[in-house]
C-alpha positions in Angstrom: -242.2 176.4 -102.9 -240.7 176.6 -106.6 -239.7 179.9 -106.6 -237.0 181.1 -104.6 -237.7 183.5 -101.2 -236.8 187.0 -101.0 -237.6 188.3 -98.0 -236.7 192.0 -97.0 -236.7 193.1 -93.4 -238.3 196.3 -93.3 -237.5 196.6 -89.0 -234.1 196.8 -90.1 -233.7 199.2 -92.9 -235.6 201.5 -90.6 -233.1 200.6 -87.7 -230.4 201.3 -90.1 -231.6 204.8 -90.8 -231.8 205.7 -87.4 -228.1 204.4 -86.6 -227.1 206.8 -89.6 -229.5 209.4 -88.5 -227.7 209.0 -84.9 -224.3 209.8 -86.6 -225.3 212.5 -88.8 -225.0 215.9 -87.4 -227.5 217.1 -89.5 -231.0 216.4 -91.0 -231.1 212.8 -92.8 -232.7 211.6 -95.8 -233.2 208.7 -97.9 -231.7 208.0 -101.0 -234.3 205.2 -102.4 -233.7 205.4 -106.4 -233.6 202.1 -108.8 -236.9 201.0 -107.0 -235.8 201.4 -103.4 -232.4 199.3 -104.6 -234.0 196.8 -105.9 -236.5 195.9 -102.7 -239.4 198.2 -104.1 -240.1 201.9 -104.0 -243.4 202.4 -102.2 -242.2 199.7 -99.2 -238.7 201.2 -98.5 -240.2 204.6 -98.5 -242.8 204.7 -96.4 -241.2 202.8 -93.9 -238.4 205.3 -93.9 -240.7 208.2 -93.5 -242.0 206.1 -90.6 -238.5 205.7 -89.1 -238.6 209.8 -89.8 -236.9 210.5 -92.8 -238.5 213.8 -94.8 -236.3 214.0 -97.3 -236.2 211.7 -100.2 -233.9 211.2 -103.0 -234.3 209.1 -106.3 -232.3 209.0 -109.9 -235.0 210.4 -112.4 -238.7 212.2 -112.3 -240.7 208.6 -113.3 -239.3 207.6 -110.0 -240.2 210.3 -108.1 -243.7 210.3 -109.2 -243.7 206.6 -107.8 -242.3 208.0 -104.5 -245.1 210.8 -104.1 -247.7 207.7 -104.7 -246.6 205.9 -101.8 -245.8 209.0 -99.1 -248.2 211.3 -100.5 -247.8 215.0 -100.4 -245.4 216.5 -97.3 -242.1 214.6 -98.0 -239.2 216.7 -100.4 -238.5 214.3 -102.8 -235.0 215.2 -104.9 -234.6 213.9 -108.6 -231.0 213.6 -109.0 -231.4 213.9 -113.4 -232.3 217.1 -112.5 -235.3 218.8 -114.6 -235.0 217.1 -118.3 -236.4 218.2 -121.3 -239.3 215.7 -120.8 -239.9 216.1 -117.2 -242.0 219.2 -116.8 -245.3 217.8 -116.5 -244.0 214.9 -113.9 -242.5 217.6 -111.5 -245.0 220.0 -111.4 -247.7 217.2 -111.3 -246.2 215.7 -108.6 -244.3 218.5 -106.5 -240.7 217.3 -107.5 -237.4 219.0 -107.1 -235.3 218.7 -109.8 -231.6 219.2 -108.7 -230.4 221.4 -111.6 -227.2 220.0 -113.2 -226.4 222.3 -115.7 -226.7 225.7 -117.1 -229.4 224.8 -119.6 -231.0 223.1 -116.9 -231.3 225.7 -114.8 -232.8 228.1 -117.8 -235.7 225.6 -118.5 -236.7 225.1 -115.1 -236.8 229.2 -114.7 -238.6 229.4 -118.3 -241.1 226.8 -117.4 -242.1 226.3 -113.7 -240.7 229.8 -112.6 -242.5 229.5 -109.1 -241.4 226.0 -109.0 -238.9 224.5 -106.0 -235.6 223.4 -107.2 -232.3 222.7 -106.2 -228.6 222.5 -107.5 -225.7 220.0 -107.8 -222.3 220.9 -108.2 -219.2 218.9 -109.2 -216.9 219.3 -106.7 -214.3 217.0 -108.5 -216.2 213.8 -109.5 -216.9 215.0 -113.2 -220.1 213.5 -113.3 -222.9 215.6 -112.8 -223.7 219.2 -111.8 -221.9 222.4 -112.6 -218.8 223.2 -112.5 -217.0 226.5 -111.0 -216.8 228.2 -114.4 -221.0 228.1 -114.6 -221.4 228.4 -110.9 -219.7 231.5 -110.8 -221.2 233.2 -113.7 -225.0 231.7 -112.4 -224.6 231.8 -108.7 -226.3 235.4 -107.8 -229.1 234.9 -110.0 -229.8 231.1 -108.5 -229.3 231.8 -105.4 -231.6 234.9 -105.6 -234.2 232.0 -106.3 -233.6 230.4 -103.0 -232.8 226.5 -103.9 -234.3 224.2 -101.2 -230.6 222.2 -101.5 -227.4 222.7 -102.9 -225.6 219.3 -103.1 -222.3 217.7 -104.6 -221.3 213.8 -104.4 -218.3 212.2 -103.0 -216.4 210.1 -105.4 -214.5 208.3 -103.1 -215.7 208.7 -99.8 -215.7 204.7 -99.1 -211.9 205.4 -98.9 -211.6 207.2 -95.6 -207.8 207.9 -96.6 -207.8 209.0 -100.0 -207.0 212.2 -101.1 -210.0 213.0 -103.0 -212.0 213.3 -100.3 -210.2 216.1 -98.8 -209.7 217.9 -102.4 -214.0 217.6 -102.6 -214.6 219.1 -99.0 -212.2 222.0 -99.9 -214.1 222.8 -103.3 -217.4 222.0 -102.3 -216.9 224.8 -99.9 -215.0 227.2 -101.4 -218.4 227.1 -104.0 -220.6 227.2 -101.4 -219.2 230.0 -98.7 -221.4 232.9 -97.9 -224.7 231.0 -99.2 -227.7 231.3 -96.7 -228.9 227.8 -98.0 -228.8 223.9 -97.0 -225.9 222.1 -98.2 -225.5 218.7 -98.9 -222.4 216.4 -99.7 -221.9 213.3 -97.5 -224.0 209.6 -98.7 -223.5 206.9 -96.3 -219.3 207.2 -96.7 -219.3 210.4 -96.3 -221.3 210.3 -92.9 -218.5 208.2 -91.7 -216.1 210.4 -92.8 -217.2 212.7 -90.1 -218.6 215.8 -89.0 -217.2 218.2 -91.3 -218.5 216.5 -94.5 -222.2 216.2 -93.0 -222.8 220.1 -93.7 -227.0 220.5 -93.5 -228.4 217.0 -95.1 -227.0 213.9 -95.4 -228.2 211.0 -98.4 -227.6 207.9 -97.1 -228.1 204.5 -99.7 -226.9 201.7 -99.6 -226.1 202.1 -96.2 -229.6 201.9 -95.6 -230.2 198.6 -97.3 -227.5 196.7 -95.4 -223.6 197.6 -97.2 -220.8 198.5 -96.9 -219.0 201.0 -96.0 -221.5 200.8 -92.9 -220.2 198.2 -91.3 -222.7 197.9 -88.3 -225.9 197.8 -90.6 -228.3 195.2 -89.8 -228.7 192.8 -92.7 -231.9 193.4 -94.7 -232.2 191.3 -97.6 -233.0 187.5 -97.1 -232.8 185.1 -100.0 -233.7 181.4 -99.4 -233.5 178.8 -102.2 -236.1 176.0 -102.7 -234.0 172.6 -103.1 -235.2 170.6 -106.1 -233.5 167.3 -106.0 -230.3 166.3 -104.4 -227.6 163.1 -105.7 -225.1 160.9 -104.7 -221.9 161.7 -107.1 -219.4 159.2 -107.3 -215.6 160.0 -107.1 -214.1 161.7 -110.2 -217.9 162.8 -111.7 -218.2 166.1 -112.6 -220.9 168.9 -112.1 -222.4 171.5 -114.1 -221.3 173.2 -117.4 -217.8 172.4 -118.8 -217.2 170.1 -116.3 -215.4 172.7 -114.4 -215.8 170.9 -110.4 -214.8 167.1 -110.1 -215.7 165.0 -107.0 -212.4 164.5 -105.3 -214.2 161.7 -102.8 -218.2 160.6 -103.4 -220.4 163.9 -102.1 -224.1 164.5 -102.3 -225.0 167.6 -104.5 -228.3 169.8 -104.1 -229.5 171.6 -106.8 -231.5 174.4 -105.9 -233.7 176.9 -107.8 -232.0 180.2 -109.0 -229.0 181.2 -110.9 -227.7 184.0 -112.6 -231.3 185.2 -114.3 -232.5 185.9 -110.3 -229.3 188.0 -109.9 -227.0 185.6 -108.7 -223.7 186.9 -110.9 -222.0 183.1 -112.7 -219.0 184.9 -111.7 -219.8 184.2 -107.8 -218.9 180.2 -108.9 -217.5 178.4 -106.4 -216.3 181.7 -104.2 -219.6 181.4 -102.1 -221.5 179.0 -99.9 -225.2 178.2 -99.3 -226.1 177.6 -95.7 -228.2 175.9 -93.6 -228.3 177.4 -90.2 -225.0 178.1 -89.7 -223.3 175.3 -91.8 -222.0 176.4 -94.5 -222.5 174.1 -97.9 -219.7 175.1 -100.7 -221.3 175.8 -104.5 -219.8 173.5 -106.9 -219.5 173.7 -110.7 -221.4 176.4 -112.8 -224.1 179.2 -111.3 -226.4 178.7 -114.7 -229.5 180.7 -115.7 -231.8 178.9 -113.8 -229.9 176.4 -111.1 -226.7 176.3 -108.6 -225.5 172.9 -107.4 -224.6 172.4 -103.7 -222.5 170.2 -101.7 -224.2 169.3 -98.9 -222.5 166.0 -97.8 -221.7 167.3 -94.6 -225.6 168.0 -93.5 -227.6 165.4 -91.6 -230.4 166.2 -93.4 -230.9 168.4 -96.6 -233.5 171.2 -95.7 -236.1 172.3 -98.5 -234.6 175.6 -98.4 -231.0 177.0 -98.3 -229.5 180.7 -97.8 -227.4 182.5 -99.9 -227.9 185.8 -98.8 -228.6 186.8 -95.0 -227.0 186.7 -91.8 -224.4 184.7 -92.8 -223.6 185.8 -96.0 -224.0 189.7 -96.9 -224.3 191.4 -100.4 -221.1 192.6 -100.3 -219.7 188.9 -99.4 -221.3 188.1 -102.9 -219.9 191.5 -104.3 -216.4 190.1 -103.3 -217.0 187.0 -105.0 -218.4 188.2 -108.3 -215.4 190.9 -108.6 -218.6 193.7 -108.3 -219.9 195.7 -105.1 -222.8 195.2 -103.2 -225.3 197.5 -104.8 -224.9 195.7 -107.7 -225.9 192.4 -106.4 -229.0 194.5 -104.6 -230.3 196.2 -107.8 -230.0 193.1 -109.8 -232.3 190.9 -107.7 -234.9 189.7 -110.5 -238.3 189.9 -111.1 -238.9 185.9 -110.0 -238.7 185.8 -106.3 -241.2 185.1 -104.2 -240.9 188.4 -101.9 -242.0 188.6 -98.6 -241.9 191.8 -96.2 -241.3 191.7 -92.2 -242.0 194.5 -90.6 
């Protein structure tokens, strides 16, 4: 193998909805936009609607239309962009609803797919998308009057069990809600661990889903193994890698494996991170570059063909941490030059 190993364990992203779906008081959906985060659209979503999910969730129509491909027609898929100027054909064609953002919004999807299903977002506080009281008041009757299959809002900080905002959101997401006979929406994977009274009708989980944090119990689903190409004996006071940045402090044998930072892996993990084999882990020394990382691996008996970066041992948000990002980041980024492999 030349090409690093991505393997994505489909048993446990459905095991993971079903923990979340045990927690939420309420229906529970999918979020699977940016290409199922990064592991591949059609994949992650049927084998959530497997696991049960009936409600799906992506960024922007193009995406939805891949979603209605792989679950075919039954599922509610969401589009988050709500209904753009562009989008018209894409929704009707493939039975999307557009979560309307915005008073103009909301005029074009009544001008041009009147008998069309729709929802609404509301910004409860994050200043992002969806309407805000002022339009929400004015539009409310006549929207409502339409009966929208969801009426959402996002947490901003709902990883943060303590802060304040998430109180302030509940509050106004209610206060702009009360009275309406219709099903509400506000809590992603935080805010289904923030409890009952932010899980309303639906819940959205993501990244949750895919392995995370804030959901601390999620099974790992993302594997990546990296082929070794060629390993050497470094003497005492030799560097390695770009700018000479790591010197042997004592003769060590160095792998260098296949991947770097154009497969995802951020240069700015460096030497924050290990590579394992088994359960040993082997430090990264000098540079991550485009296309390599260089391992220690002097204490291993025997240097595998293959080491781990990313698995049960080390999660995405472990190389969130080390890159100074969070762990959707590190899943979205995943390039276009592994080897991928799924276990069901």
């Amino acid at each position: 193998m030349t090409v690093s190993r991505l393997t994505i364990d489909l048993a446990a992203l459905a095991d993971n909805w079903r923990a979340l779906d045990a927690l939420s008081d309420c229906e529970t959906g999918a979020v699977i936009k940016a290409n199922g985060y990064g592991l591949g659209i059609a994949k992650v979503a049927t084998t959530l609607a497997r696991a049960g999910a009936r409600r799906f969730f992506v960024a922007v129509a193009e995406e939805g239309a891949a979603a209605r491909a792989a679950l075919g027609p039954g599922p509610e898929i969401s589009v988050y962009s709500g209904h753009m100027a562009d989008d018209t054909e894409v929704i009707a064609a493939h039975d999307l609803i557009p979560m309307l953002n915005a008073p103009e919004q909301v005029r074009r999807h009544m001008d041009r797919l009147p008998d069309h299903g729709f929802g609404i977002q509301l910004d409860s506080g994050m200043n992002r998308l969806g309407m805000e009281p002022p339009d929400w008041a004015v539009l409310r009757s006549t929207v409502l009057a339409r009966a929208p299959r969801l009426v959402m809002s996002h947490l901003a900080c709902a990883d943060e069990t303590d802060h304040p905002m998430n109180a302030r959101q509940l509050a106004e997401f209610v206060a702009m809600t009360e009275g309406m006979d219709v099903p509400r929406s506000l809590a992603a994977t935080g805010g289904i661990l923030l409890g009952r009274d932010y899980h309303f009708d639906v819940t959205r989980p993501g990244v949750g889903l895919y392995g995370g944090l804030p959901f601390a119990k999620a099974r790992p689903v993302v594997h990546v193994d990296l082929p070794v190409i060629q390993v050497r004996d470094v003497a005492a006071g030799e560097t390695v890698g770009y700018g000479n940045t790591w010197t042997a402090p004592q003769p060590r044998r160095i792998a260098t494996v296949s991947a770097g930072y154009a497969d995802g892996l951020l240069r700015a993990m460096g030497p924050k991170i290990d590579l394992y084999s088994g359960a040993t882990a082997c430090p990264v020394v000098g540079r991550i570059s485009m296309d390599l990382i260089t391992v220690d691996v002097t204490d291993l008996p025997e240097v595998p063909d293959t080491l781990e970066i990313l698995g049960n041992h080390q999660t995405v948000d472990r190389l969130a941490d080390a890159a100074g990002t969070i762990g959707y980041e590190i899943l979205t980024s995943l390039g276009g030059r592994y080897a991928r492999e799924y276990r069901e």
